[in-house]
C-alpha positions in Angstrom: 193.7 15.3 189.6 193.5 15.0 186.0 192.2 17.9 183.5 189.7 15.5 182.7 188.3 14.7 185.7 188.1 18.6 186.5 186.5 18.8 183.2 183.4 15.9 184.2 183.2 17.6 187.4 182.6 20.9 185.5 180.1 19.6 183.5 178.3 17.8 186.2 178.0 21.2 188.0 176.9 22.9 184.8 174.2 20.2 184.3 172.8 20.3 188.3 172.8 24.2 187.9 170.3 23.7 184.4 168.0 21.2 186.2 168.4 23.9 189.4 167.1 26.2 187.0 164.4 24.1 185.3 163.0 23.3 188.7 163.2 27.0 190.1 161.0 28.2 186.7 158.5 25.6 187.0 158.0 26.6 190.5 157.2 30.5 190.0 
């Protein structure tokens, strides 16, 4: 594994936990 690879897989996370978080506050 590649330090950049780790990093695209980091920022993937970071992006599906905003639109997690999007979807949770237009829920409630």
């Amino acid at each position: 594994m590649t330090w950049i690879y780790l990093l695209k897989l980091k920022s993937n996370a970071c992006i599906t936990i905003h639109h997690f978080l999007v979807y949770v506050k237009t829920q409630f």
